[in-house]
C-alpha angles and dihedrals in degrees: 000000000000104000114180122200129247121284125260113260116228136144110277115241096188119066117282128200129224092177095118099163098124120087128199106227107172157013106301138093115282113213119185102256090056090053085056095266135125128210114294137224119208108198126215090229096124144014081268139037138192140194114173122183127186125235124154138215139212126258111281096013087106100050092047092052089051078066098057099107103044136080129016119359100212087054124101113252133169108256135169130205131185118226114212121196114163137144122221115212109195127188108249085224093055112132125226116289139098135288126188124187110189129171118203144164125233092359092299116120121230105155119046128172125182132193127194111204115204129169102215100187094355093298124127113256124166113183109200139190147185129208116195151137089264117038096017108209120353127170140192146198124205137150095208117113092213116065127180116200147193128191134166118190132163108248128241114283086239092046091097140061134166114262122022119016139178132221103200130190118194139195130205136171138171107239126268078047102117110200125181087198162248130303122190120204128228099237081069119113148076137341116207095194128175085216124087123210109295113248115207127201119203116216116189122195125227102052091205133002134233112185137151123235117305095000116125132239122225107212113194118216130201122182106190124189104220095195136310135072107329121261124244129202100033119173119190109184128184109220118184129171111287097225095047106032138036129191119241116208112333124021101179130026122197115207121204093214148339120221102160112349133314128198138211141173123223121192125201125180123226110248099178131006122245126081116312133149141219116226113215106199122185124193127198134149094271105016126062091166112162116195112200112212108198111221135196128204110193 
């Protein structure tokens, strides 16, 4: 699972928002307008900066989304998830440094984004990237100043209590970074689902190879989802010794989205003969498993 710290408590220098009249009931998503909030601004006036707004929750609400994540997968639970769309506007002159937007209730982070700011040839590059339960680790290159973003992530299980809560988006930057600032939009929010994060298990066939000098070996992939939401991003890679195997075509495959279970095939040619092995890695948001495949060259 992807688990993200707290987030870092400082006084907040954009205007923040007790007015916590409006309780989610139900199953839905939550924007913010519909929590009583407008869009927000988060200016670039200090190292860090903080926007908190107010939203409560029923009694018990909290205790069964602690519960999310155990049990049965194909069960209905009680999940939240928190839905991030911002957009960064950074200065052209900026010069290198880091910059990380993160949204969290409670004080516990469940969205982060974070944004490494470089000047190649004295051009502006900001290479960008997001971690989290659904689509696992997904990263980006661009050379506008100006970056919109949306991310949806499951919160922490201790990012919720009954009673008076707090959604909180948060700015920081090294220092020499000149933002202009954040704007969060108002479909931002929470998400209050019946379906916890998706689990996959990979499966490779042959077990185990037996081929002659120079022949080639046909691996076979599935990437099954067991139960949850179904994960997005997926990247499933063959990885043999370099002095024994090669890789013939392909040797990743990154998969939109899986929503049963979806096959592949990866060859790889014999280079030397002895005992060597291929390594099938697969890389979603809640699953790193590695299978090993001896292989024998004679």
């Amino acid at each position: 699972m992807v688990l993200l710290g707290a987030i870092v408590a400082a006084r907040p220098t954009a205007a923040s928002s007790a007015r916590a009249d409006v309780v989610i009931r139900g199953p839905g998503f939550w924007s913010l307008s519909r929590l009583g909030h407008s869009e927000q601004h988060l200016p670039a006036t200090s190292p860090t900066n903080v926007v908190r707004l107010g939203f409560r929750l029923p009694r018990g609400v909290a205790a069964a989304a602690r519960r999310c994540y155990q049990g049965r997968l194909t069960a209905r639970k009680t999940c939240f998830l928190i839905r991030y769309h911002f957009r960064l506007r950074i200065d052209p002159t900026s010069q290198p440094g880091w910059i990380n937007v993160s949204a969290a209730t409670n004080r516990f982070t469940s969205s982060q984004v974070l944004f490494d700011v470089r000047r190649p040839a004295d051009r502006l590059q900001i290479d960008w990237s997001t971690l989290d339960l659904i689509r696992g680790h997904d990263p980006h290159t661009t050379t506008e100043p100006e970056i919109e973003v949306r991310n949806i992530n499951y919160l922490q299980t201790r990012g919720l209590r009954d009673g008076l809560n707090t959604i909180d988006f948060q700015l920081q930057m090294s220092e020499g970074v000149r933002v202009l600032g954040v704007d969060v939009f108002a479909d931002s929010g929470l998400e209050w689902s019946r379906v916890p994060p998706g689990r996959l298990r990979l499966t490779v066939q042959p077990r185990k190879a037996l081929v002659g000098m120079g022949g080639r070996i046909r691996l076979s992939y599935a990437v099954t989802r067991l139960g949850g939401r179904a994960p997005e991003n997926v990247l499933v890679e063959a990885a043999g010794r370099v002095d024994s195997l090669e890789v013939v075509g392909r040797a990743s495959r990154r998969i939109p989205v899986v929503r049963d279970t979806v096959r592949g095939t990866f060859v790889l040619r014999a280079l030397r003969r002895g005992r060597t092995s291929v390594a099938v890695r697969m890389s979603s948001g809640t699953d790193r498993p590695t299978l090993v495949v001896p292989v024998v060259v004679g």
